[in-house]
N, C-alpha and C positions, 0 to 999 in steps of 0.2 A: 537234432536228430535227422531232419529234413536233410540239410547240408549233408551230411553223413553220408545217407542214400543216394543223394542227386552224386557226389562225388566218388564215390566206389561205382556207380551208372556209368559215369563221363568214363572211369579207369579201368573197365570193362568194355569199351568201345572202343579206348586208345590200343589197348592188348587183341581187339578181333581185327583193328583197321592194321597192327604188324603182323598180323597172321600167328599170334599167341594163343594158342591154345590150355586153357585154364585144366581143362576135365582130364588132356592129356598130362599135365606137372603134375596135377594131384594123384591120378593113379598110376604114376611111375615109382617104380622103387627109390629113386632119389629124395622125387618130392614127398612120398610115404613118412622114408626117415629123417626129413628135415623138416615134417610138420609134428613127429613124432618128437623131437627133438624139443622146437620149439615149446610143444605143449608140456612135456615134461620142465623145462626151464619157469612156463610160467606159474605149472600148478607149484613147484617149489617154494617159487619166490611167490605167490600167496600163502602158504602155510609159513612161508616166513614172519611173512607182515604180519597174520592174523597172530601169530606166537608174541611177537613183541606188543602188540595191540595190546592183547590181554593181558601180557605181563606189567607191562605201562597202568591197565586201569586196576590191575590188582595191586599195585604201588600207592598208586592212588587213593584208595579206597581202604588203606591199613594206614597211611600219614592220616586219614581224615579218622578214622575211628579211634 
């Protein structure tokens, strides 16, 4: 977790020493809907996982009983 922080730290100073501006990608209409995007993709794809999860232990649980 340390790692984690110290490196998103370092990758936050590499994007201020190019002159990237973080606050401006995020509230542009671009980066709006391609963080909109992303988050849709990945709430999907956990209801996915979570569907087969449960489907897999309700498999499970009727082979054992």
């Amino acid at each position: 977790m340390i790692r984690f922080i110290i490196v998103l730290a370092i990758g936050v100073l590499v994007l201020s020493y190019l002159g990237i501006s973080i606050r401006s990608i995020v509230e542009s209409p671009y980066g709006q809907d391609n963080f909109s995007f992303l988050w849709d993709l990945i709430s999907n794809g956990w209801n996915i996982v979570v569907a087969w999860v449960t489907g897999f232990a309700e498999n499970v649980m009727n082979t054992v009983s």
